[in-house]
C-alpha positions in Angstrom: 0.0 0.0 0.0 2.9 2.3 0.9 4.1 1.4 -2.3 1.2 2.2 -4.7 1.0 5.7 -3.1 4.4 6.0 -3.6 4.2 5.6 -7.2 0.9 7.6 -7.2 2.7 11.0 -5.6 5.7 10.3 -7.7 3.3 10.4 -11.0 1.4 13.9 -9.7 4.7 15.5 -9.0 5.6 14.6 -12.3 2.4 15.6 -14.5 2.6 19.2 -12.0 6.1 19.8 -13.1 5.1 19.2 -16.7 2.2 21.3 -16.7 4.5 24.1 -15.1 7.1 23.4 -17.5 4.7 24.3 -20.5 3.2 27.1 -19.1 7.0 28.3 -18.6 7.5 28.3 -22.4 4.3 29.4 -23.4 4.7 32.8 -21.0 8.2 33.1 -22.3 7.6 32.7 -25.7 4.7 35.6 -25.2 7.5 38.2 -23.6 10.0 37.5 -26.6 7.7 37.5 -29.5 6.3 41.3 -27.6 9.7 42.1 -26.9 10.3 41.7 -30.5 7.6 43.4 -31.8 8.5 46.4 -30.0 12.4 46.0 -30.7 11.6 45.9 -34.6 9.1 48.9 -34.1 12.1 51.0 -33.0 14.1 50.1 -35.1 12.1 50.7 -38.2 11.7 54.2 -36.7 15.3 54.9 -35.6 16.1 53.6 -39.3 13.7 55.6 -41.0 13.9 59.4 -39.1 17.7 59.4 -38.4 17.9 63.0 -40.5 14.7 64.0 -40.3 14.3 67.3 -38.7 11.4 67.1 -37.5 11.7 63.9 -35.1 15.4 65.6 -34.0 14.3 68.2 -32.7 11.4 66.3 -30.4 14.3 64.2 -28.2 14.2 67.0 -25.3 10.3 66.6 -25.5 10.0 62.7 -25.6 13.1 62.3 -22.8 10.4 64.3 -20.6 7.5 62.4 -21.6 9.7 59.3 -20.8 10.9 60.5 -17.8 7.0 61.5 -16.6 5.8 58.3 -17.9 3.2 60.1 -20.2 2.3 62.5 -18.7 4.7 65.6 -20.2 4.1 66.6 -23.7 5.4 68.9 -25.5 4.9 70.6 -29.1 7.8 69.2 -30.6 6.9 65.7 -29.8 3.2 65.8 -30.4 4.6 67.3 -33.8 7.0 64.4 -34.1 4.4 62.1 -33.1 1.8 63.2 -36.1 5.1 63.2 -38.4 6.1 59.6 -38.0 2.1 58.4 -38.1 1.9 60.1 -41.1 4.7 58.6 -43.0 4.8 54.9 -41.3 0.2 54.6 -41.3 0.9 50.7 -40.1 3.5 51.5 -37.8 1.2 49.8 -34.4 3.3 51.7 -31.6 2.0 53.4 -28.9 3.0 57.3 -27.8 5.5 55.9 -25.6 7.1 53.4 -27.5 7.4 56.3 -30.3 9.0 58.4 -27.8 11.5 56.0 -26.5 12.2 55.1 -30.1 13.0 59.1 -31.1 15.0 58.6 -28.0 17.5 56.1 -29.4 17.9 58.6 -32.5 
């Protein structure tokens, strides 16, 4: 009897440990493929607006929205902000993610 339960803990740990395992990977896999996302979205912009005038002169603007978490904005970046929409229409990132992108400029 000691035996069979035992054998019957030994297979629970083991199908709990699985079932943590794949949850593991499926979470993780979530954060890199956003992570990703977001990485290629800055870089598309950092590419793109290197020299433009425009975006350049919104980096004192989008450190403070940064650095206020949202809730700064200035001129020059809501100017910024309008310029990259308009020329990237599928570009999908949030304000922030746009400002932290003209930050990397």
């Amino acid at each position: 009897m000691k035996r069979l339960r035992l054998i019957g803990a030994a297979a629970l740990l083991a199908c709990a440990s699985s079932a943590f395992a794949s949850s593991f990977v499926v979470t993780t896999d979530t954060l890199v493929r956003a992570t990703g996302m977001t990485s290629n979205a800055t870089s598309d912009i950092t590419n793109s607006f290197r020299d433009d005038k425009i975006v350049l002169e919104a980096r004192d603007d989008a450190a403070s929205f940064v650095a206020s978490q949202g809730d700064i904005r200035g001129s020059h970046l809501e100017a910024a902000l309008r310029h990259i929409r308009g020329k990237l229409p599928s570009l999908a990132a949030n304000d922030m993610q746009l400002a932290q992108a003209i930050l990397t400029i």
